[in-house]
PDBQT receptor file of N, H, CA, C and O in Angstrom, charges set to zero:
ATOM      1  N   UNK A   1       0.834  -1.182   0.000  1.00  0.00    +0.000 N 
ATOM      2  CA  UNK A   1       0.000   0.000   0.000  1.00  0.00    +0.000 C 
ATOM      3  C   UNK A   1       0.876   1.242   0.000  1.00  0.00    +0.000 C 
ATOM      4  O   UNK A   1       1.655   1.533   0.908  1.00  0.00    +0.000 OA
ATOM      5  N   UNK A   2       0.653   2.006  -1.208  1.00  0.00    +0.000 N 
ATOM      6  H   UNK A   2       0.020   1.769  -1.945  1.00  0.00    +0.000 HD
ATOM      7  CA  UNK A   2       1.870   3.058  -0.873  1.00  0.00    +0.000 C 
ATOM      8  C   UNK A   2       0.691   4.810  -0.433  1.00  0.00    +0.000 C 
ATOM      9  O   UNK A   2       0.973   6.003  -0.332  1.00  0.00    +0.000 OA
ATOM     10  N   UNK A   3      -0.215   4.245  -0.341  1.00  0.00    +0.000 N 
ATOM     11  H   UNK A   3      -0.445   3.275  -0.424  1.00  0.00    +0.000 HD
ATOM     12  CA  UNK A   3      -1.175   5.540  -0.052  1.00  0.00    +0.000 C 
ATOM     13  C   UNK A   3      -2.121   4.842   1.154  1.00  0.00    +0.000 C 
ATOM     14  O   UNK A   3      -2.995   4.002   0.939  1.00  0.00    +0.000 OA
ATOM     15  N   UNK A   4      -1.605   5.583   2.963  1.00  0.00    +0.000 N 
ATOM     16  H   UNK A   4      -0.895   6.266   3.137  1.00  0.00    +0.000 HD
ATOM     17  CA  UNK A   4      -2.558   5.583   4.168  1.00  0.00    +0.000 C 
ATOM     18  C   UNK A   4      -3.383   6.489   4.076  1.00  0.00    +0.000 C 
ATOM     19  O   UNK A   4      -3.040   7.479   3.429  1.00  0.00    +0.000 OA
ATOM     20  N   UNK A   5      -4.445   6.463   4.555  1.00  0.00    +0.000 N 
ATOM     21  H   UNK A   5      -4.724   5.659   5.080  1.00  0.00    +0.000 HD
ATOM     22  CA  UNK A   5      -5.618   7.286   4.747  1.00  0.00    +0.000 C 
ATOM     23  C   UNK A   5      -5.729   7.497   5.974  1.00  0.00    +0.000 C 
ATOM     24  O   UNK A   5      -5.775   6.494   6.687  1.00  0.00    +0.000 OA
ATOM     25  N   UNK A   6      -5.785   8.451   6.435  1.00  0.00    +0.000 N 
ATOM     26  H   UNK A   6      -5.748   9.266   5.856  1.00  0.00    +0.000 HD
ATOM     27  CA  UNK A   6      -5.821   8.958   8.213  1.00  0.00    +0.000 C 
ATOM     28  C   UNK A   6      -6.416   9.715   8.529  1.00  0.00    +0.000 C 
ATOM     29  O   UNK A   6      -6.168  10.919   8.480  1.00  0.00    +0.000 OA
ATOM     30  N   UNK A   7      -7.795   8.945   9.123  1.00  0.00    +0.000 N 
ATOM     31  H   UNK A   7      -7.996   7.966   9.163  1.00  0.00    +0.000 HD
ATOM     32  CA  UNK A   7      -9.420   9.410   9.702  1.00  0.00    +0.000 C 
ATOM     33  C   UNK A   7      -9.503   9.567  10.601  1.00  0.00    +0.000 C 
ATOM     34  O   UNK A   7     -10.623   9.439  11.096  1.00  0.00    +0.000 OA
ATOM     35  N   UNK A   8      -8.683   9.849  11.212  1.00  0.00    +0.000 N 
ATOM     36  H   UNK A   8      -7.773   9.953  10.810  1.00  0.00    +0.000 HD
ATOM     37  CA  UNK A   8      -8.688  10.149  12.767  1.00  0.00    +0.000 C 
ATOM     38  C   UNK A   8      -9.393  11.248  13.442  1.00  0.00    +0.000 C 
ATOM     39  O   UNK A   8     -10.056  11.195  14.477  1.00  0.00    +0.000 OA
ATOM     40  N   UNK A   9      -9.136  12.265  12.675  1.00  0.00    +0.000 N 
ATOM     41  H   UNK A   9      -8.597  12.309  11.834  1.00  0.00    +0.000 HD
ATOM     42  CA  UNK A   9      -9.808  13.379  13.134  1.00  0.00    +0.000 C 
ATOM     43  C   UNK A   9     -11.545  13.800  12.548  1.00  0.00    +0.000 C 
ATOM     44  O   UNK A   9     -12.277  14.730  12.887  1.00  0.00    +0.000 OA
ATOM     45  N   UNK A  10     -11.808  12.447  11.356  1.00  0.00    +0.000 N 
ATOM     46  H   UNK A  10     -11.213  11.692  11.081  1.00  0.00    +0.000 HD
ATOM     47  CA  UNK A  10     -13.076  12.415  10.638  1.00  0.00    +0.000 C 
ATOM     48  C   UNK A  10     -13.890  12.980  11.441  1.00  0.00    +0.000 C 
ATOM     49  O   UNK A  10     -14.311  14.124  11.612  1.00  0.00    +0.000 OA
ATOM     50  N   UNK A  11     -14.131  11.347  12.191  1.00  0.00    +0.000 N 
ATOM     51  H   UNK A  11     -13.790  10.418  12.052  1.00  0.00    +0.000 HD
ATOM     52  CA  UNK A  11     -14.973  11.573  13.240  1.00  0.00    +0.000 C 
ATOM     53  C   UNK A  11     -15.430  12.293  13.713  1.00  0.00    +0.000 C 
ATOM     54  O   UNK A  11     -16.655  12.300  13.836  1.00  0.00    +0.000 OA
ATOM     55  N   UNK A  12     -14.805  13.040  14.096  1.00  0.00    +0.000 N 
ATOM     56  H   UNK A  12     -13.810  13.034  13.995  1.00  0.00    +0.000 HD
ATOM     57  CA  UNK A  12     -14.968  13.812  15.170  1.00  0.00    +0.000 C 
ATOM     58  C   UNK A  12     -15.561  15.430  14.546  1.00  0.00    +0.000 C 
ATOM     59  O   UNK A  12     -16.220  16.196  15.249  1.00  0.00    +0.000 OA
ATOM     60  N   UNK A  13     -15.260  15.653  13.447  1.00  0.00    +0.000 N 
ATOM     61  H   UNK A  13     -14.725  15.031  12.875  1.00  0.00    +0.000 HD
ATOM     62  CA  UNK A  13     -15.695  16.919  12.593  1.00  0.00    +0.000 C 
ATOM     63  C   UNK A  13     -16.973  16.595  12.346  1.00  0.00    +0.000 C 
ATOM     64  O   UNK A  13     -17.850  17.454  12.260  1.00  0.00    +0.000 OA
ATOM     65  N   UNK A  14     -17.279  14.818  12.156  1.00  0.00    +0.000 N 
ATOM     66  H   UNK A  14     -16.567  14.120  12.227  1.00  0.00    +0.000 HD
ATOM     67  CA  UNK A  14     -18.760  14.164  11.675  1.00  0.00    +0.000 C 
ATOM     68  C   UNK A  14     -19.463  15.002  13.013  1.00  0.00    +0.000 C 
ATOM     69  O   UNK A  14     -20.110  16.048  13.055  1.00  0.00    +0.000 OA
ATOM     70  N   UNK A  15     -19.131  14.274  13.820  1.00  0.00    +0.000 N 
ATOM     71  H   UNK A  15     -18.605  13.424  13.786  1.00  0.00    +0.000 HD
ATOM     72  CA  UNK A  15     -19.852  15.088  15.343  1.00  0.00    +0.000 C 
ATOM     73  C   UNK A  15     -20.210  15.829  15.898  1.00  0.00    +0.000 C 
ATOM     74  O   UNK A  15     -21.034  15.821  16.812  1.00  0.00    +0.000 OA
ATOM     75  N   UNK A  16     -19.290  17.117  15.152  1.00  0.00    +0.000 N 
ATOM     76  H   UNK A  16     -18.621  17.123  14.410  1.00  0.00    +0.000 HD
ATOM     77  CA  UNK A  16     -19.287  18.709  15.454  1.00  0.00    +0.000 C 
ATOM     78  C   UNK A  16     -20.641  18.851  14.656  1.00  0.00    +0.000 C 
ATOM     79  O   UNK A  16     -21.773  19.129  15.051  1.00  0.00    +0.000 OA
ATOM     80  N   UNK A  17     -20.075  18.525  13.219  1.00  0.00    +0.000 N 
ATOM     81  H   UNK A  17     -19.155  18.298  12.898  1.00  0.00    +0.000 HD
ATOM     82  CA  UNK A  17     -21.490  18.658  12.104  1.00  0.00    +0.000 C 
ATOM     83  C   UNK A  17     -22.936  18.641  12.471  1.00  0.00    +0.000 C 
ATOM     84  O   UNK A  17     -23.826  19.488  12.388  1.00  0.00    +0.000 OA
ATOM     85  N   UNK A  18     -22.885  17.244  12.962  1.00  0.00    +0.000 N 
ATOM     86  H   UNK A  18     -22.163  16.557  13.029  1.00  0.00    +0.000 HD
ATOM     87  CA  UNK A  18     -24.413  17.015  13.382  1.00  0.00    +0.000 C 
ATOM     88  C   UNK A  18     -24.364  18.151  14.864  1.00  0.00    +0.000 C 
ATOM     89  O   UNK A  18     -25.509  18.576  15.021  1.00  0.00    +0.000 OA
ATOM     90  N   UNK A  19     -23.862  18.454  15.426  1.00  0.00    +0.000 N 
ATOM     91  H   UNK A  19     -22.932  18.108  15.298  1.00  0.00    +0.000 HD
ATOM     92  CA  UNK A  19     -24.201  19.264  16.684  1.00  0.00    +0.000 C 
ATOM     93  C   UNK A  19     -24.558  20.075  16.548  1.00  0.00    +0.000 C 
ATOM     94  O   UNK A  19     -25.552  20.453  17.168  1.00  0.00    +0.000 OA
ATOM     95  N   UNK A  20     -23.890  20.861  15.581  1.00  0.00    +0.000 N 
ATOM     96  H   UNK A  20     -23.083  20.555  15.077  1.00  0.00    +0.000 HD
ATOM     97  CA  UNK A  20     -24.374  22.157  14.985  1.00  0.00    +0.000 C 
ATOM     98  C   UNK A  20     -25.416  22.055  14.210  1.00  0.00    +0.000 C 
ATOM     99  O   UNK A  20     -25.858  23.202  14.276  1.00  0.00    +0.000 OA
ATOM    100  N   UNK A  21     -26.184  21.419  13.452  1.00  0.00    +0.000 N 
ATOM    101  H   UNK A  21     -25.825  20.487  13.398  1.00  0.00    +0.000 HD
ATOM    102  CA  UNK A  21     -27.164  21.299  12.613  1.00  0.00    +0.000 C 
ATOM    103  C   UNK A  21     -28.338  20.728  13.767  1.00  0.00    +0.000 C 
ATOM    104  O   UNK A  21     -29.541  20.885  13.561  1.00  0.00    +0.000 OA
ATOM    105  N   UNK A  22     -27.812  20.061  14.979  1.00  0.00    +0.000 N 
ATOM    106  H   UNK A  22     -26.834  19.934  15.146  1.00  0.00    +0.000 HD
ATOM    107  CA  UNK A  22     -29.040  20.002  15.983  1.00  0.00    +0.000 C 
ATOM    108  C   UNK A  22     -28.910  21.132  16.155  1.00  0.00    +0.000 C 
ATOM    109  O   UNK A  22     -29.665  21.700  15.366  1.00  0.00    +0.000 OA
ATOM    110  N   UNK A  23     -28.044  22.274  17.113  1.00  0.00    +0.000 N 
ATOM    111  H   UNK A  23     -27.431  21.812  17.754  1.00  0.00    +0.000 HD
ATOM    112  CA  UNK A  23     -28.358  23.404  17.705  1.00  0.00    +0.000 C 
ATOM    113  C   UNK A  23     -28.919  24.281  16.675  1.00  0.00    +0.000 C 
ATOM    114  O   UNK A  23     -29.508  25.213  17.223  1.00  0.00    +0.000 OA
ATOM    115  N   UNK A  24     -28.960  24.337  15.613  1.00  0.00    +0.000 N 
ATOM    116  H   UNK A  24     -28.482  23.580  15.168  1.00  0.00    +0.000 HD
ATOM    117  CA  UNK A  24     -29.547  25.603  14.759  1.00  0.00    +0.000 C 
ATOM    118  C   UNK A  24     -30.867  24.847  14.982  1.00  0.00    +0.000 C 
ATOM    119  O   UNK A  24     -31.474  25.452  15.866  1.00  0.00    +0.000 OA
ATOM    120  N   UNK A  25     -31.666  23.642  14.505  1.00  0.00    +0.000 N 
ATOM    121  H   UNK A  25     -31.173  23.150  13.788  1.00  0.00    +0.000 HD
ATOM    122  CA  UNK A  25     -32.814  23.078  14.278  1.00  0.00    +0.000 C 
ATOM    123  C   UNK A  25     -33.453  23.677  15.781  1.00  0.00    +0.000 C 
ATOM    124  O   UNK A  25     -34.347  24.520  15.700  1.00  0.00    +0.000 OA
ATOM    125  N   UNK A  26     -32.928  23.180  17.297  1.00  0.00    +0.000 N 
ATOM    126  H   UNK A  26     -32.202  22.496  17.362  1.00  0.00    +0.000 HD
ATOM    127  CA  UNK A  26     -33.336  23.665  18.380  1.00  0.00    +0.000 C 
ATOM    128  C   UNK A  26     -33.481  24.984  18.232  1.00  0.00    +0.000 C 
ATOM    129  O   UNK A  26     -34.593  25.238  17.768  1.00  0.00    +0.000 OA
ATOM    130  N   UNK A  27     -32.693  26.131  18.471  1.00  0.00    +0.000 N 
ATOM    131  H   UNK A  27     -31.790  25.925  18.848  1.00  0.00    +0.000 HD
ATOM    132  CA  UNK A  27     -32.879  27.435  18.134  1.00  0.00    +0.000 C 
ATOM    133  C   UNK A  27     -33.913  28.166  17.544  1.00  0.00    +0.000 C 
ATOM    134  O   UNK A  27     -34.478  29.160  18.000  1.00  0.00    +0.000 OA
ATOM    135  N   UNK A  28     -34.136  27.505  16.346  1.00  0.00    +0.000 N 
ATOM    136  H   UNK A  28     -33.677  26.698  15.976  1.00  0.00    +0.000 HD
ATOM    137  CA  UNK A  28     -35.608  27.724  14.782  1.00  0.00    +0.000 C 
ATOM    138  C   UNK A  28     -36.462  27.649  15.689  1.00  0.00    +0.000 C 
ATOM    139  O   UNK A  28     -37.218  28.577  15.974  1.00  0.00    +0.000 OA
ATOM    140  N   UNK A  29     -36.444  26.216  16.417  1.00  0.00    +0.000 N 
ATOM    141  H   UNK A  29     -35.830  25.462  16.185  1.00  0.00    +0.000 HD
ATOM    142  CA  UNK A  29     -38.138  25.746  16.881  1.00  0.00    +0.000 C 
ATOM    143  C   UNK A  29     -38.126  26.869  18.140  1.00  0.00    +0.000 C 
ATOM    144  O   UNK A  29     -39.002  27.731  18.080  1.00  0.00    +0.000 OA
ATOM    145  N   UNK A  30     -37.409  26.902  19.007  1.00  0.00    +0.000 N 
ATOM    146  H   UNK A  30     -36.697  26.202  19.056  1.00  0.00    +0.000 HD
ATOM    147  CA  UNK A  30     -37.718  27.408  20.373  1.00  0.00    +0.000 C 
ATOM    148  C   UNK A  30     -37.918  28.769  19.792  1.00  0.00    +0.000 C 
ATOM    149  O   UNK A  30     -38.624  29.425  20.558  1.00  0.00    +0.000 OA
ATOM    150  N   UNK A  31     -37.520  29.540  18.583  1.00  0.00    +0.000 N 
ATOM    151  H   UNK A  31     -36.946  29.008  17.960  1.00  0.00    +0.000 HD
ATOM    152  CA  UNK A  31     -37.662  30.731  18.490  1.00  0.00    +0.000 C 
ATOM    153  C   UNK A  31     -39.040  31.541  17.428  1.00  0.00    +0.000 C 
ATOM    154  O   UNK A  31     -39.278  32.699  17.086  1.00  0.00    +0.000 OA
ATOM    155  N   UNK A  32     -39.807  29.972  17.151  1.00  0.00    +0.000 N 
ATOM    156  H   UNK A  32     -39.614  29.031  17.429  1.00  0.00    +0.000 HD
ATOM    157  CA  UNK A  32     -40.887  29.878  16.609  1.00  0.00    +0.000 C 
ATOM    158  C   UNK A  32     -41.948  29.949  17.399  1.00  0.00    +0.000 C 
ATOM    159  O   UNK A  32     -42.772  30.862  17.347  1.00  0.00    +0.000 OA
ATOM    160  N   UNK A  33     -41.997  28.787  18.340  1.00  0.00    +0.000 N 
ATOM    161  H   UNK A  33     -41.327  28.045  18.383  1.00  0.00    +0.000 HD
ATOM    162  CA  UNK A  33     -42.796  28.588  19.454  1.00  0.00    +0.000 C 
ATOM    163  C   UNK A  33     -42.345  28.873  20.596  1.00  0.00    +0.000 C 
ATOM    164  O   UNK A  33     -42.892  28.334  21.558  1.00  0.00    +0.000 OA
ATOM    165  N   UNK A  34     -41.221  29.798  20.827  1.00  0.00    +0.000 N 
ATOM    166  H   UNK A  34     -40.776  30.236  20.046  1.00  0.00    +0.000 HD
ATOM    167  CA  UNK A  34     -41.053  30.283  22.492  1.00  0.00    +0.000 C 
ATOM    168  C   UNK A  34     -42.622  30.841  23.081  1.00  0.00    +0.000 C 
ATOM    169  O   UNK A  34     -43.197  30.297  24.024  1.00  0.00    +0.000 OA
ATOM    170  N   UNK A  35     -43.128  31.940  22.377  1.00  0.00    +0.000 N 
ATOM    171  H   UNK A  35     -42.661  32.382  21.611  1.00  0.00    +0.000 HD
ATOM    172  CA  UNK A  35     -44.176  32.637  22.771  1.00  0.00    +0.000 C 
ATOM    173  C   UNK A  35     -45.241  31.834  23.204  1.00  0.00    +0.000 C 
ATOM    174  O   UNK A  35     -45.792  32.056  24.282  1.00  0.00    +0.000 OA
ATOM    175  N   UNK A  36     -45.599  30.865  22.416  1.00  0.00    +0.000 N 
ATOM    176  H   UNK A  36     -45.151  30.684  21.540  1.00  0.00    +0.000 HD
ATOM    177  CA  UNK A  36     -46.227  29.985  22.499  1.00  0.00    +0.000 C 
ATOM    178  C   UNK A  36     -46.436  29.118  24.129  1.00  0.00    +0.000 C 
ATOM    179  O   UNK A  36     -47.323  28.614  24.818  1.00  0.00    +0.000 OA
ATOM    180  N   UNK A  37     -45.409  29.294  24.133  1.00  0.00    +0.000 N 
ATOM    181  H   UNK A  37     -44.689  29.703  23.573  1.00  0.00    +0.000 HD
ATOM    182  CA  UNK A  37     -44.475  27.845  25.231  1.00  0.00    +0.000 C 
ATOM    183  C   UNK A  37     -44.835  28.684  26.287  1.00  0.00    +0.000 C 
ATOM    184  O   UNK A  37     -45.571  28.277  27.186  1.00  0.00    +0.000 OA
ATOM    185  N   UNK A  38     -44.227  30.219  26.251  1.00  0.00    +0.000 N 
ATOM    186  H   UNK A  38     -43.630  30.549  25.520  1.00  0.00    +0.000 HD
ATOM    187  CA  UNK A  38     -44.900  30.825  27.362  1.00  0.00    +0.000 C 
ATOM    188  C   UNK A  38     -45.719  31.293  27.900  1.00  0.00    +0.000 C 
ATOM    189  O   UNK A  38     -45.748  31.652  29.078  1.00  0.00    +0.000 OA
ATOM    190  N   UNK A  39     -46.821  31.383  26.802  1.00  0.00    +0.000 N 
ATOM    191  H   UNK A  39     -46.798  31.092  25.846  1.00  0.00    +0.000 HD
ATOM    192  CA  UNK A  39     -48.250  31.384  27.030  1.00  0.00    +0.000 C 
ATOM    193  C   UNK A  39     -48.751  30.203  27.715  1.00  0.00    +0.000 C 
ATOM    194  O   UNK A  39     -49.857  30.179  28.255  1.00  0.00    +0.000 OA
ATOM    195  N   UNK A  40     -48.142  29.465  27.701  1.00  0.00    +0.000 N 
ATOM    196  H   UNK A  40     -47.243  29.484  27.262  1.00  0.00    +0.000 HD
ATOM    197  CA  UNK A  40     -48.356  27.985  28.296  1.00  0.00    +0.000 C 
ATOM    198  C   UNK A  40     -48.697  28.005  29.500  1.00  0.00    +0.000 C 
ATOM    199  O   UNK A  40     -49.823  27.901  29.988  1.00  0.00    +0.000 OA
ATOM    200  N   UNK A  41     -46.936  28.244  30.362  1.00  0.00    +0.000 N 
ATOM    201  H   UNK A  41     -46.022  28.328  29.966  1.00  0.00    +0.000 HD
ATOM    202  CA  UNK A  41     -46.501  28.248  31.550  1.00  0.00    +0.000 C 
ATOM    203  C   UNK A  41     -47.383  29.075  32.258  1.00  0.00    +0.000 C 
ATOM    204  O   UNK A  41     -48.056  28.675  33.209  1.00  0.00    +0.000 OA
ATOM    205  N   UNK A  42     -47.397  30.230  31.815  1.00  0.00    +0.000 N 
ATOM    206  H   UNK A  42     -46.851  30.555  31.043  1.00  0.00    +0.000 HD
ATOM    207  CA  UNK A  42     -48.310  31.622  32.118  1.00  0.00    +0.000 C 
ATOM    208  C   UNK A  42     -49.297  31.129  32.755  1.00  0.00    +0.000 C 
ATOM    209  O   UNK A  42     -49.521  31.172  33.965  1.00  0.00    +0.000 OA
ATOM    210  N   UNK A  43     -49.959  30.602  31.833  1.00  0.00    +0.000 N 
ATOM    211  H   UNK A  43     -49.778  30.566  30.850  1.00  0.00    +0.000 HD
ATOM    212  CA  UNK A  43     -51.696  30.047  32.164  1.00  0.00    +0.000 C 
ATOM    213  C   UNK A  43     -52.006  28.766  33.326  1.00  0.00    +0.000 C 
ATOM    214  O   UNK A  43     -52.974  28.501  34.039  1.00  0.00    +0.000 OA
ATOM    215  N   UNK A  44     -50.730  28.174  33.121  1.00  0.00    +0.000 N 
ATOM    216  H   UNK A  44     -49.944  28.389  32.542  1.00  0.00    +0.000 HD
ATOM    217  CA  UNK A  44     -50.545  27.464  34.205  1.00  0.00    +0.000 C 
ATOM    218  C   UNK A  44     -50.047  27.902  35.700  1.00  0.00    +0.000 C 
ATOM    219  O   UNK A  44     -50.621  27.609  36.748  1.00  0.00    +0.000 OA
ATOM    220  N   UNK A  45     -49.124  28.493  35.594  1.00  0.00    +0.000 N 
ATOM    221  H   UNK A  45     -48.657  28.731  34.742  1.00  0.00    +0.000 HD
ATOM    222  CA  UNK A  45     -48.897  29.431  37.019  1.00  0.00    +0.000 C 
ATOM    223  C   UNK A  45     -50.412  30.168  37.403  1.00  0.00    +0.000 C 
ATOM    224  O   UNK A  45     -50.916  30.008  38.514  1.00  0.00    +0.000 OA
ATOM    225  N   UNK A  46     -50.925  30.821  36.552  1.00  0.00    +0.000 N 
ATOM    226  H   UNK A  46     -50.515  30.951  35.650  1.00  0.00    +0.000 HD
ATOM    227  CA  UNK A  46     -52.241  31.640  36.988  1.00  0.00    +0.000 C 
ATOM    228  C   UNK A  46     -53.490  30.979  37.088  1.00  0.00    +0.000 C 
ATOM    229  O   UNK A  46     -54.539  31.557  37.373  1.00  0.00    +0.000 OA
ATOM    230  N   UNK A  47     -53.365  29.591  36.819  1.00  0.00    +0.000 N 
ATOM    231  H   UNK A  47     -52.513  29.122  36.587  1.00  0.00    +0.000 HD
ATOM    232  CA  UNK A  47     -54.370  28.650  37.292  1.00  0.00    +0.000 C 
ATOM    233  C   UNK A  47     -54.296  27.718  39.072  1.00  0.00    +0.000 C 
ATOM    234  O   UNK A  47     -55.219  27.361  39.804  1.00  0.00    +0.000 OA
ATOM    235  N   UNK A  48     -52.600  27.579  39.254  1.00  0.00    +0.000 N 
ATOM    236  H   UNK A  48     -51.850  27.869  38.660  1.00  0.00    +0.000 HD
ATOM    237  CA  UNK A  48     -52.443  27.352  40.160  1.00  0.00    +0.000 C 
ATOM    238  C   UNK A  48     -52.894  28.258  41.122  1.00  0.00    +0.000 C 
ATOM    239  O   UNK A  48     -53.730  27.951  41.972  1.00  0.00    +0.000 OA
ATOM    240  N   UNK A  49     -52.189  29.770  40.992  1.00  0.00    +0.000 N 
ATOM    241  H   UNK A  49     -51.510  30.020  40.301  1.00  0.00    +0.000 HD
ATOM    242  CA  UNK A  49     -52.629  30.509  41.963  1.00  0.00    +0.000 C 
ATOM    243  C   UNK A  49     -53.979  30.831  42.206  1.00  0.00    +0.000 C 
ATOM    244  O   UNK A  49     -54.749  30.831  41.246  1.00  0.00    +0.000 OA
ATOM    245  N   UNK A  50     -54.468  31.159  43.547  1.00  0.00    +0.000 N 
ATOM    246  H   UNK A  50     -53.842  31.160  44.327  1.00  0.00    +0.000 HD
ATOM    247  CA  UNK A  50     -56.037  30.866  44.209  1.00  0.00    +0.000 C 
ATOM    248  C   UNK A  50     -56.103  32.595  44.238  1.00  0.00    +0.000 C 
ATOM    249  O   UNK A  50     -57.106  33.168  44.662  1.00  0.00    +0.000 OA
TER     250      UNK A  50
C-alpha cells in the first residue's frame, strides 16, 4: 500500500457537524414557538394561583 488514509480526526468533525445542525434546528423551533411555550406556563402558574 503506498497511499494511508488517516481518519482520525473524521470523526470527530462528523460530530461537530451534526451538533451544529441540531443546535440551529433547536434554536428555529424554540424561536418559533417560544411565545407559544410561554403562554403555556403563564396560564398554568395563573391557574395554580387561588
Amino acid at each position: 500500500m503506498l497511499f494511508l488514509t488517516h481518519e482520525d480526526g473524521q470523526g470527530l468533525v462528523e460530530y461537530a457537524l451534526i451538533l451544529v445542525l441540531v443546535a440551529i434546528v433547536v434554536i428555529a423551533i424554540l424561536a418559533v414557538l417560544g411565545p407559544q411555550i410561554g403562554q403555556v406556563f403563564s396560564r398554568i402558574v395563573t391557574a395554580l394561583t387561588f
